[in-house]
N, C-alpha and C positions, 0 to 999 in steps of 0.2 A: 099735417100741420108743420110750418116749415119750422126751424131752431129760432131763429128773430122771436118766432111766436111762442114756442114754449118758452125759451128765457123771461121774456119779457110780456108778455100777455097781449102784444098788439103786432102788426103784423109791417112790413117794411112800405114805408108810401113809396110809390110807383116811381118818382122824382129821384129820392133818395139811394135807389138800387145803383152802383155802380156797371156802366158802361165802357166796352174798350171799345175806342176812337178807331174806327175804320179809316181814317187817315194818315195818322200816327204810328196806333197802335197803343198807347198811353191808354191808363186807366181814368175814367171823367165819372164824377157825380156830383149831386145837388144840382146850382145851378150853370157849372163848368161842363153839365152834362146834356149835349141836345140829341132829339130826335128827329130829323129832315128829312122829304123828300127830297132825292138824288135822284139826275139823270144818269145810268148806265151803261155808257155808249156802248160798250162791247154785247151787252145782256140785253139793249135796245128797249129799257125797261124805269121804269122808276120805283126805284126800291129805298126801301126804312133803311136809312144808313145813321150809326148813332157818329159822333160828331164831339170832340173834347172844344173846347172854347178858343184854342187856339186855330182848329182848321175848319169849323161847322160854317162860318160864313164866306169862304173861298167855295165849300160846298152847295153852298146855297144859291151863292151866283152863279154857278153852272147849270142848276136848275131853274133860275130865273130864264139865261140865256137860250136854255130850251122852252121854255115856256114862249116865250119872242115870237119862237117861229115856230110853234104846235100845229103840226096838221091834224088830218081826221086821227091815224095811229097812235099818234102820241096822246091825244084827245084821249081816245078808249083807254089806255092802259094810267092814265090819271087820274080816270073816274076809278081805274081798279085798284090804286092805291088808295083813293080817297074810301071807298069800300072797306078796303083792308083797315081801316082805321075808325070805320064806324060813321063815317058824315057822309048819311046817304041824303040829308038834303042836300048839302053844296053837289054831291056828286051830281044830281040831279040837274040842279041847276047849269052846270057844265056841259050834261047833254046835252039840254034843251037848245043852249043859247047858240047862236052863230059863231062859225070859227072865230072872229075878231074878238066878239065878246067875251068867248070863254077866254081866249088869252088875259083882257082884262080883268075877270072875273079871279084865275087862277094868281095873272100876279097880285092882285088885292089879297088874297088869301097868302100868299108869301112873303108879302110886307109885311102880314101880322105875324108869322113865325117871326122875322126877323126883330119886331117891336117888341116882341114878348107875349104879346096879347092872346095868340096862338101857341100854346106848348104842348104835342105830341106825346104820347105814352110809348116807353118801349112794348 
């Protein structure tokens, strides 16, 4: 039982936990605080990167930009972040679909991070 929970009888929303800004460095929470897939160029990977409000959508864009031009690899390792976050349908749907489509499919799903519609758990 973490202390949030003994103190107080309830235990901290997922939202509300404080993140440090992989960009920065800065501390972010509530809604100053995002969680994004990131393209990794060096790690060649797409990784949970959290994200303070001031640099989450410079970060974003760069994984839009990979997204653009997704081959088969990058393909796979998007289905394995999307995995890693629990939407095994879209992931799904990503294999399935032709390389073009998934592109479209993956930035429709990045537009909703960026709307809000879509909000990531650390």
């Amino acid at each position: 039982m973490g202390i949030f929970t003994r103190l107080f009888g309830a235990s901290v929303p997922e939202q509300a936990r404080p993140v440090v800004c992989s960009g920065c460095y800065e501390i972010a929470s509530g809604d100053n605080a995002h969680v994004i897939p990131w393209w990794n160029t060096s790690g060649e990977d797409f990784f949970t990167t959290y994200r303070c409000g001031k640099c989450w959508l410079t970060s974003l864009d760069e994984t839009e930009a990979k997204v653009r031009s997704l081959d088969e690899s990058a393909r796979g390792k998007f289905c394995e972040f999307l995995e890693r976050h629990h939407d095994s349908d879209l992931r799904e749907r990503v294999q399935k679909a032709a390389l073009g489509d998934a592109r479209v499919i993956l930035g429709d799903y990045l537009q909703r991070i960026r709307s809000g519609k879509v909000r990531l758990n650390p």
